[in-house]
Short mmCIF file of the C-alpha atoms (twelve columns), coordinates in Angstrom:
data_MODEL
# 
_entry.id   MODEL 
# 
loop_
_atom_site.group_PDB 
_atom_site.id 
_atom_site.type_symbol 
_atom_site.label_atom_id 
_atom_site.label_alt_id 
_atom_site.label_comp_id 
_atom_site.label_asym_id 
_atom_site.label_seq_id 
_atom_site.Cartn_x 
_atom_site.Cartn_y 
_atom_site.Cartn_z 
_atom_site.pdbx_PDB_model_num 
ATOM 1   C CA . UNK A 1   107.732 81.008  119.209 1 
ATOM 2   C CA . UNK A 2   106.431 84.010  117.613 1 
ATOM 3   C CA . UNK A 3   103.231 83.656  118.281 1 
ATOM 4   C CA . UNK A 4   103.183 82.085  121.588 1 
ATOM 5   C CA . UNK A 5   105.188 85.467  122.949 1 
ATOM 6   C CA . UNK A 6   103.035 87.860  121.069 1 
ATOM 7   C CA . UNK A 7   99.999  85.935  122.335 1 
ATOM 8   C CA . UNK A 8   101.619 85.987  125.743 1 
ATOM 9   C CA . UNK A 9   101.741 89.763  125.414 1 
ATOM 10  C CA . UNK A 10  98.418  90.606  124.434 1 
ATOM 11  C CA . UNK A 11  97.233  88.416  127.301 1 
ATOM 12  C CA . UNK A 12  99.207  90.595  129.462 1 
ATOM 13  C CA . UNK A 13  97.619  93.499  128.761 1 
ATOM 14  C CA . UNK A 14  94.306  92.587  128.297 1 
ATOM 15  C CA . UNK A 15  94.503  91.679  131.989 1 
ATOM 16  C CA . UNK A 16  96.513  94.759  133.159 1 
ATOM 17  C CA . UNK A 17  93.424  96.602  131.525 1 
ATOM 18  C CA . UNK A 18  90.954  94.598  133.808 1 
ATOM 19  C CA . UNK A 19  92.614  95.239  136.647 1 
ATOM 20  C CA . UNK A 20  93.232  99.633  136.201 1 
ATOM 21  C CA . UNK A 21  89.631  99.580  135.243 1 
ATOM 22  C CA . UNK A 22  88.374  97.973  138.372 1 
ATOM 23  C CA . UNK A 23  90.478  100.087 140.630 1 
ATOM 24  C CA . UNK A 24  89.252  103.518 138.976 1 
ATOM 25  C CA . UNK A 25  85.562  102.432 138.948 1 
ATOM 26  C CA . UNK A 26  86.217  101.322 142.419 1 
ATOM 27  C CA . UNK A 27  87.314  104.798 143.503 1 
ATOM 28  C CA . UNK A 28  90.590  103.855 145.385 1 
ATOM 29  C CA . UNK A 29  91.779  106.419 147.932 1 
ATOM 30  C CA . UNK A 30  95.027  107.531 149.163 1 
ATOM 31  C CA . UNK A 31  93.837  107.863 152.805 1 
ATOM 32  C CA . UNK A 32  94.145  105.406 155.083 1 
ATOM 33  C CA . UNK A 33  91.731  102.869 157.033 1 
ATOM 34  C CA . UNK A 34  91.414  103.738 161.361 1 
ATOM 35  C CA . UNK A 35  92.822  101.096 163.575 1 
ATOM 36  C CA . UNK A 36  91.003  98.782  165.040 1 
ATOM 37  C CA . UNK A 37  91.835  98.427  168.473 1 
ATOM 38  C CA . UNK A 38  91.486  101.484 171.244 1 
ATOM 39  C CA . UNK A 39  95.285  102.088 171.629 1 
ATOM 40  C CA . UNK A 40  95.710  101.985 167.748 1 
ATOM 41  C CA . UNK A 41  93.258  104.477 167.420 1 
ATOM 42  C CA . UNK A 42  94.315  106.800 169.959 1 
ATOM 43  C CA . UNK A 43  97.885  106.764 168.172 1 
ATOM 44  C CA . UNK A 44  96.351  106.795 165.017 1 
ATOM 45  C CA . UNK A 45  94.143  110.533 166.267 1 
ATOM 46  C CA . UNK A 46  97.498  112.134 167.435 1 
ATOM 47  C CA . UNK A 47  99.181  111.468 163.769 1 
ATOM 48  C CA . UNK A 48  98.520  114.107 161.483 1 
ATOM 49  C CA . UNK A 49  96.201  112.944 158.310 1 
ATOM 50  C CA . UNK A 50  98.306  111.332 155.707 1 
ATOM 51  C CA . UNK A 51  96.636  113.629 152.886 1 
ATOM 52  C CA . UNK A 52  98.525  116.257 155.183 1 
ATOM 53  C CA . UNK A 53  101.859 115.497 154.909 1 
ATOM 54  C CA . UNK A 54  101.656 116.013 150.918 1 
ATOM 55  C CA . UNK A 55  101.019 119.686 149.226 1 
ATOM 56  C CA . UNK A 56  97.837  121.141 148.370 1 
ATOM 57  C CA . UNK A 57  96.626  119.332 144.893 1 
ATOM 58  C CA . UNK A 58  99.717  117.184 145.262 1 
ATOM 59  C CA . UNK A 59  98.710  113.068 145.964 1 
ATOM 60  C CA . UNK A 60  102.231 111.292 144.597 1 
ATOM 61  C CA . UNK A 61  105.166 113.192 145.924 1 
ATOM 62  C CA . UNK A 62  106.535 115.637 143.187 1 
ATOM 63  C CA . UNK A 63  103.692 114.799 140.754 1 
ATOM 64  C CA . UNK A 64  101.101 117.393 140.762 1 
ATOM 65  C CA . UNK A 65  97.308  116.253 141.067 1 
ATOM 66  C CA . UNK A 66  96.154  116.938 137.237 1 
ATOM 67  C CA . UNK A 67  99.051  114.761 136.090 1 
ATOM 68  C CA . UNK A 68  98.182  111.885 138.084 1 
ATOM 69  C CA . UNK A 69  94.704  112.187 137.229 1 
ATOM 70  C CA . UNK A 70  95.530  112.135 133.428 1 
ATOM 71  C CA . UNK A 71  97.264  108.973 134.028 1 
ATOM 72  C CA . UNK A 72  95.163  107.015 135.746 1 
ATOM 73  C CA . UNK A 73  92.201  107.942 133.499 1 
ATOM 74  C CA . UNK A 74  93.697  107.462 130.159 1 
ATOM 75  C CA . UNK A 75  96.019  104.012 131.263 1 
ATOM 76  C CA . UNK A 76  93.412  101.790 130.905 1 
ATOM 77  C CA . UNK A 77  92.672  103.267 127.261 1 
ATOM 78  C CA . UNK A 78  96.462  103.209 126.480 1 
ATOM 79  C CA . UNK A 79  96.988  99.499  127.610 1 
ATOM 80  C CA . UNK A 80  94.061  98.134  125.684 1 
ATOM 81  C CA . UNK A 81  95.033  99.879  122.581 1 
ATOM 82  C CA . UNK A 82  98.686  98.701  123.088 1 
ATOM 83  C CA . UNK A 83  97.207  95.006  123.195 1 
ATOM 84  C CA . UNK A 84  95.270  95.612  119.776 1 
ATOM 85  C CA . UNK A 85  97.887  96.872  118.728 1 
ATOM 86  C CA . UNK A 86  100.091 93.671  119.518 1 
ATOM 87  C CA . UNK A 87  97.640  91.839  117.987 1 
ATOM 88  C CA . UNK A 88  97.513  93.406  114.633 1 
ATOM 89  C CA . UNK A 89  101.304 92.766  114.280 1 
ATOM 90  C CA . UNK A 90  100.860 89.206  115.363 1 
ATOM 91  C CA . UNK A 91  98.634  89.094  112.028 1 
ATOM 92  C CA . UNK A 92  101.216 90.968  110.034 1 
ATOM 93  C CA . UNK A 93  103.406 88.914  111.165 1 
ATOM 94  C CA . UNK A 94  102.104 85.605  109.747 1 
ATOM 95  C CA . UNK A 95  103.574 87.662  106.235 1 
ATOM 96  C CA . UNK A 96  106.520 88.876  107.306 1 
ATOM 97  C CA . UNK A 97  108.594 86.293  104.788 1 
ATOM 98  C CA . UNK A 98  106.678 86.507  102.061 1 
ATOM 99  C CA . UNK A 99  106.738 90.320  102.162 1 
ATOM 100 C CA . UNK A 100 110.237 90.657  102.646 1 
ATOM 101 C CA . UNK A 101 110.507 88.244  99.703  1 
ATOM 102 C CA . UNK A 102 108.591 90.786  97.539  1 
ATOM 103 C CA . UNK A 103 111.093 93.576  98.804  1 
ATOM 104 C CA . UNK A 104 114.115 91.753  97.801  1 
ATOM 105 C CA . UNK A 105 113.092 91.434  93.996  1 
ATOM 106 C CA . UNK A 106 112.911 95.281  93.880  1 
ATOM 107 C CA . UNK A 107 115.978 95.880  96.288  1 
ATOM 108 C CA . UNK A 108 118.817 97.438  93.688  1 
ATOM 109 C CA . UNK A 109 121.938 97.973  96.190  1 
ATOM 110 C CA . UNK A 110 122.971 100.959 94.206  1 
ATOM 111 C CA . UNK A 111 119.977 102.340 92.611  1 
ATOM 112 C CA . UNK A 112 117.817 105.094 93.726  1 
ATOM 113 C CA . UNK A 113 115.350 103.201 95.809  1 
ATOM 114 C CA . UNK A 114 118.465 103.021 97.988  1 
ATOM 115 C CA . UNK A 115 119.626 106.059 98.098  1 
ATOM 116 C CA . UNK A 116 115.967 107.485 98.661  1 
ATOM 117 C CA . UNK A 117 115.351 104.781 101.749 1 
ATOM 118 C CA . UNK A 118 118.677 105.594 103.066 1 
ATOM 119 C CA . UNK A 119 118.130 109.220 103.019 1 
ATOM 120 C CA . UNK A 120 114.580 108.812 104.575 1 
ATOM 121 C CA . UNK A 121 115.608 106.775 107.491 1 
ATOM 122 C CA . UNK A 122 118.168 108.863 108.179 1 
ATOM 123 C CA . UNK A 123 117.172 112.207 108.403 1 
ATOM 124 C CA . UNK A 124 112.556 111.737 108.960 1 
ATOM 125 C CA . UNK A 125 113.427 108.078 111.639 1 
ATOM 126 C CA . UNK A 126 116.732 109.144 113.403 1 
ATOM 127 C CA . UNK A 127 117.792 112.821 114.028 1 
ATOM 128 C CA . UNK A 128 114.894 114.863 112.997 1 
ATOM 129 C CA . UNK A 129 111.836 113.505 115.629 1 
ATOM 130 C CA . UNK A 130 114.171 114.454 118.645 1 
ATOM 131 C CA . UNK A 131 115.423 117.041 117.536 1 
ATOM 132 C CA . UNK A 132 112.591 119.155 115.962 1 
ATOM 133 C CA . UNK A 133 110.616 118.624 119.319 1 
ATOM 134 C CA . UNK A 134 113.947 120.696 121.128 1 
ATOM 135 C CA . UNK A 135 114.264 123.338 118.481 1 
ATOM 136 C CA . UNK A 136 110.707 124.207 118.723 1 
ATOM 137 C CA . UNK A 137 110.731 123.963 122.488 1 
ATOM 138 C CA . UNK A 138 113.642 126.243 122.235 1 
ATOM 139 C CA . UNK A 139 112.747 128.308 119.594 1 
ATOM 140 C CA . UNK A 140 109.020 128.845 120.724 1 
ATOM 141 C CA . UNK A 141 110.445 129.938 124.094 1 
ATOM 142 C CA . UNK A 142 112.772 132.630 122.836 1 
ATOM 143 C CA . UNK A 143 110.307 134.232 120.202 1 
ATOM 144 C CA . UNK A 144 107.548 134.051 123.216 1 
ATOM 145 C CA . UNK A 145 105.286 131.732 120.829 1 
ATOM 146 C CA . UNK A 146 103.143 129.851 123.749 1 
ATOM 147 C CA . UNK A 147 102.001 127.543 121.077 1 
ATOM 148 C CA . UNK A 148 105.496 126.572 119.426 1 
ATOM 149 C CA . UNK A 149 106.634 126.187 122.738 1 
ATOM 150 C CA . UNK A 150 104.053 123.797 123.943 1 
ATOM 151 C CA . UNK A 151 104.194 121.579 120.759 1 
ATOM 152 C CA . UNK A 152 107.876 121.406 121.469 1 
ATOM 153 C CA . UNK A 153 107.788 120.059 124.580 1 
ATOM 154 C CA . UNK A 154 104.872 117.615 123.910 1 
ATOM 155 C CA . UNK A 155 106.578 116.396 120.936 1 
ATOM 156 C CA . UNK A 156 109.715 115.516 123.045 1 
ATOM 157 C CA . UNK A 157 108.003 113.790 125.843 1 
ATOM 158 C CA . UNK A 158 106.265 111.529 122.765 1 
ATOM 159 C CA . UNK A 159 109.466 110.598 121.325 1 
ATOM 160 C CA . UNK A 160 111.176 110.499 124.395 1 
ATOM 161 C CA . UNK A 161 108.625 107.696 125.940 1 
ATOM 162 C CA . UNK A 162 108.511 105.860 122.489 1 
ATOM 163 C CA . UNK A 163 112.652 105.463 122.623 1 
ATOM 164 C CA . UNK A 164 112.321 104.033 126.001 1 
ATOM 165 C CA . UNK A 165 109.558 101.521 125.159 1 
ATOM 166 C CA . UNK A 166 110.999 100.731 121.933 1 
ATOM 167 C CA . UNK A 167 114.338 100.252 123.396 1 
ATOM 168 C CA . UNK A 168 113.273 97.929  126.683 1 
ATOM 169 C CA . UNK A 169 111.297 95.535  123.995 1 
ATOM 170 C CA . UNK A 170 113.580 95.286  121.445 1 
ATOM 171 C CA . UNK A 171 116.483 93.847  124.523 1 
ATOM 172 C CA . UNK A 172 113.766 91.678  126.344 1 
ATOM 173 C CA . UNK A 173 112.380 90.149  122.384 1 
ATOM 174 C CA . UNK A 174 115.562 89.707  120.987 1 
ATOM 175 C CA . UNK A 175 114.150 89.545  117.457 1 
ATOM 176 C CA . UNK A 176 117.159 88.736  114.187 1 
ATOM 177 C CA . UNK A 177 116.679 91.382  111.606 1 
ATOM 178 C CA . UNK A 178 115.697 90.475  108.393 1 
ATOM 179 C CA . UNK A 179 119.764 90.994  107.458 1 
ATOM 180 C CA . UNK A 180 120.515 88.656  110.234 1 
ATOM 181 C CA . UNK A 181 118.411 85.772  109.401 1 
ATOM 182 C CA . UNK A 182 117.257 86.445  105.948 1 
ATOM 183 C CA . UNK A 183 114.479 83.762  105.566 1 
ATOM 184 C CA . UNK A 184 113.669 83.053  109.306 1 
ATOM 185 C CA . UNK A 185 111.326 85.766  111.029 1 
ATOM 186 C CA . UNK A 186 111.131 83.205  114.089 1 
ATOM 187 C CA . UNK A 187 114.490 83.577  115.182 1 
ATOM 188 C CA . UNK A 188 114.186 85.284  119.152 1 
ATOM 189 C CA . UNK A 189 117.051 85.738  121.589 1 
ATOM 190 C CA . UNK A 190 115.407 87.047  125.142 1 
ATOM 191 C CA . UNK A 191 117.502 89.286  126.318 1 
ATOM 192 C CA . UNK A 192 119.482 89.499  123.577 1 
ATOM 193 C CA . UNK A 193 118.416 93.167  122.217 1 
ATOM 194 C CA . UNK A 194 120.535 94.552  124.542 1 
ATOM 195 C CA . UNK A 195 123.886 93.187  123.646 1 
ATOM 196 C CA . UNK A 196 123.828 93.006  120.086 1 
ATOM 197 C CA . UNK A 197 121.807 95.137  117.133 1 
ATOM 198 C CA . UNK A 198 121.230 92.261  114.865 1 
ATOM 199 C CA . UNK A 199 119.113 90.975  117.855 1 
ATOM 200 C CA . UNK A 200 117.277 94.407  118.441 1 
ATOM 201 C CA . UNK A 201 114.400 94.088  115.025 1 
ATOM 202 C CA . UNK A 202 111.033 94.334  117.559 1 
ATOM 203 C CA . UNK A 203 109.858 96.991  117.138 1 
ATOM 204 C CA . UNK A 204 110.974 99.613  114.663 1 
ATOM 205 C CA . UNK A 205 112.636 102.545 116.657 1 
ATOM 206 C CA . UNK A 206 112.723 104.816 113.158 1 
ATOM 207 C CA . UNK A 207 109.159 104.171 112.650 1 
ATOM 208 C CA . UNK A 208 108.114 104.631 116.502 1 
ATOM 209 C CA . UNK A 209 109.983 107.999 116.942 1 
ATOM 210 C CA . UNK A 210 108.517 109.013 113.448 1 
ATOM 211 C CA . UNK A 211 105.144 108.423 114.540 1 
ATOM 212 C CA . UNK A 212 105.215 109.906 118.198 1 
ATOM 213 C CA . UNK A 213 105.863 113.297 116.580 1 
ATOM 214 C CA . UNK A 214 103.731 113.140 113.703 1 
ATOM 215 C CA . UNK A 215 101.080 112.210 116.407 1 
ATOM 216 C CA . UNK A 216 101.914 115.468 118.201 1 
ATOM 217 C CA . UNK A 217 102.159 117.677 115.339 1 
ATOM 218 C CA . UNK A 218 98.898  116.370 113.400 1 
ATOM 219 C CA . UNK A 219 96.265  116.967 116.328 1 
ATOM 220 C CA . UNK A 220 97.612  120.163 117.530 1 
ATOM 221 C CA . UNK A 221 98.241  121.538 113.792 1 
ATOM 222 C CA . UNK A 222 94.905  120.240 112.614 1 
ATOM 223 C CA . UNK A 223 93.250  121.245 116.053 1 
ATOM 224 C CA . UNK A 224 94.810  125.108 115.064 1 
ATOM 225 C CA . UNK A 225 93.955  124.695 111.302 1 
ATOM 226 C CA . UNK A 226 91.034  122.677 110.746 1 
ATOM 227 C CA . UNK A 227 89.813  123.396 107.355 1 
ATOM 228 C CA . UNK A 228 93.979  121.711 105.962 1 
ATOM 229 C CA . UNK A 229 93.421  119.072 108.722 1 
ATOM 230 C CA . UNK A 230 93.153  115.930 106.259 1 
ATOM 231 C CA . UNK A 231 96.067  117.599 104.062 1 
ATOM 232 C CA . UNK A 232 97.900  117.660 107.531 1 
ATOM 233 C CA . UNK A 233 97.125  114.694 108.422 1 
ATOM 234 C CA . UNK A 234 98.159  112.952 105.109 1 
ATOM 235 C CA . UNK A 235 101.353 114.430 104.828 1 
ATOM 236 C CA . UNK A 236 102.639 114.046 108.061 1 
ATOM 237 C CA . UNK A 237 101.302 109.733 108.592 1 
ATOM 238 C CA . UNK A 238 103.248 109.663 105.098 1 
ATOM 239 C CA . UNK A 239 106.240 111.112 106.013 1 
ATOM 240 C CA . UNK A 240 106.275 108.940 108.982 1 
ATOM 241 C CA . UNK A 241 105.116 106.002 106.912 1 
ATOM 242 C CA . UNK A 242 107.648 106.318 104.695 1 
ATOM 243 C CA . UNK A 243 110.250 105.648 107.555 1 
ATOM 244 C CA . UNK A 244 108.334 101.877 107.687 1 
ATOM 245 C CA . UNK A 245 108.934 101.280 104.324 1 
ATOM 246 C CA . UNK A 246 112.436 102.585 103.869 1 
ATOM 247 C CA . UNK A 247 113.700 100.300 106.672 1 
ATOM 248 C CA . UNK A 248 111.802 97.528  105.291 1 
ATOM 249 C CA . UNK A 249 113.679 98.028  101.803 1 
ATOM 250 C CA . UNK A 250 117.056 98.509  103.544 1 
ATOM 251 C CA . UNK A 251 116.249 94.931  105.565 1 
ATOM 252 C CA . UNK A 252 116.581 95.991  108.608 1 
ATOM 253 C CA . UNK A 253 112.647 95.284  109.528 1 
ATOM 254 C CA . UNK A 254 110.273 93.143  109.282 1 
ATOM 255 C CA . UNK A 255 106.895 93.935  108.646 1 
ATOM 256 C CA . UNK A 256 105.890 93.250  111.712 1 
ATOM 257 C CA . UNK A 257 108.549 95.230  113.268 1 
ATOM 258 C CA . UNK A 258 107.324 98.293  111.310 1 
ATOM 259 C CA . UNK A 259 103.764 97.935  112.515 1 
ATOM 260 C CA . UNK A 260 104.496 97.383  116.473 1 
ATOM 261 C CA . UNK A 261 106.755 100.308 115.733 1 
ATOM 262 C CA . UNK A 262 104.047 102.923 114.288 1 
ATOM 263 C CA . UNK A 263 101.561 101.651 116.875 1 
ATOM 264 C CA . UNK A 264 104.094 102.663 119.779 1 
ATOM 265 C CA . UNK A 265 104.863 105.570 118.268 1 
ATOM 266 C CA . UNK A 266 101.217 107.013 117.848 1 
ATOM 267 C CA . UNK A 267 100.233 105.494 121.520 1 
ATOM 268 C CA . UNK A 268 103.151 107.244 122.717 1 
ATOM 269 C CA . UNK A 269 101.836 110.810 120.966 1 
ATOM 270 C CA . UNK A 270 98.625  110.509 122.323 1 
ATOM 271 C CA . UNK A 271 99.888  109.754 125.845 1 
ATOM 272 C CA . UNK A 272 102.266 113.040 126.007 1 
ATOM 273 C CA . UNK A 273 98.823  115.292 124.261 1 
ATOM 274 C CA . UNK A 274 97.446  113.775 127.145 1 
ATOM 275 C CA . UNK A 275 99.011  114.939 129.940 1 
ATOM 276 C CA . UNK A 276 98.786  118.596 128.959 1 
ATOM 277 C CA . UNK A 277 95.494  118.749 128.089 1 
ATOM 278 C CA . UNK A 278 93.584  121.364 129.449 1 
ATOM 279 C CA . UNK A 279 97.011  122.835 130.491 1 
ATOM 280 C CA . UNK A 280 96.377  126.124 127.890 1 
# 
């Protein structure tokens, strides 16, 4: 089952790629085709031009023209790195038991392991992603820091898109946590996400939210700082790694879980850098 759905999914968007490519390369325009027969095309002269009845630079109603241009040209990249992505947790997940086997034998229910994970997931996966990207927005816009600002708001739209892909898959998968079905990682209830939390393990939210702002804050940080850029880099993909693991250790994810959930997470960071870039 687990592999026929993930291999289902990968097949998806290997094929959603095909087809975004071959409408940008083919150049597909908004405007419309004239009418073939003489009274069609008298009709069709005394109608204003459809580009008319939009804004200047505007081409989707309310969505200004750079925006929709940033998403057509970077959705085919996005899909077919969302498929690799699907495909490296399909091979992670052919050890999900034997991994979370491992886990157990150094899982101490009172020891501080425990304490640590709990304290990591808690504060680095849960509260903080969200709510540093608000602050900063905030805060950057009081103080008149452009840069804060913009970081802010980029980091909010990551997280933000990650918690809404993370949350549709994990109700249409209906993956059993680890805690749920201790020795079965094959155990899928479509649908079932949505109604109960022991049925929501695909993919990692913690670990996706984690990684959409450490996403954000690496390249713009490291972009602003280059010469610390691999110290940057290091400590803020281990912070958010550290999310994975401490949600593995508290079995509530499986390995798998954890990897689908970092992938989203950094897919989702690039996507929100972006749509503002060039925008400073």
């Amino acid at each position: 089952m687990r592999h026929l759905l993930l291999a289902a999914l990968a097949g998806s968007h290997v094929l959603c790629a095909q087809v975004l490519e071959a409408q940008v390369a083919s150049g597909a325009s908004f405007t419309s085709a004239p009418p073939a027969t003489d009274s069609a095309r008298q009709l069709h002269a005394a109608l204003p031009p459809l580009a008319s009845a939009q804004p200047a630079g505007v081409i989707v109603p309310g969505m200004p023209m750079a925006h929709v241009v940033s998403v057509t040209r970077t959705a085919p990249h996005f899909v077919r790195l969302t498929a690799a992505a699907v495909g490296v947790s399909a091979v992670v997940s052919l050890a999900d038991e034997p991994i979370m086997r491992q886990i157990a034998r150094l899982r101490s229910p009172d020891g501080a392991m425990q304490k640590s994970s709990n304290v990591v997931a808690a504060s680095l996966g849960s509260a903080l992603p969200l709510s540093l990207g608000a602050v900063m927005w905030a805060g950057g816009a009081m103080a008149g820091n452009d840069f804060v600002q913009h970081v802010g708001v980029e980091s909010t739209q990551a997280v933000l898109l990650s918690g809404a892909l993370t949350i549709g898959i994990k109700g249409l998968v209906g993956r059993s946590r680890p805690n749920a079905s201790p020795d079965d990682p094959d155990q899928y209830y479509p649908g079932g996400g949505f109604r109960d939390a022991s049925r929501a393990s695909f993919p990692s939210g913690h670990t996706s939210s984690a990684f959409a702002v450490a996403t954000v804050l690496s390249k713009e940080m490291s972009a602003r700082y280059p010469a610390h850029r691999w110290l940057i880099r290091a400590a803020l993909y281990g912070a958010a790694g550290s999310v994975g693991l401490a949600r593995m250790y508290q079995n509530a994810h499986w390995p798998s879980d954890v990897v689908t959930g970092a992938a989203l997470g950094t897919l989702s960071g690039l996507q929100s850098l972006s749509w503002h870039r060039g925008s400073r």
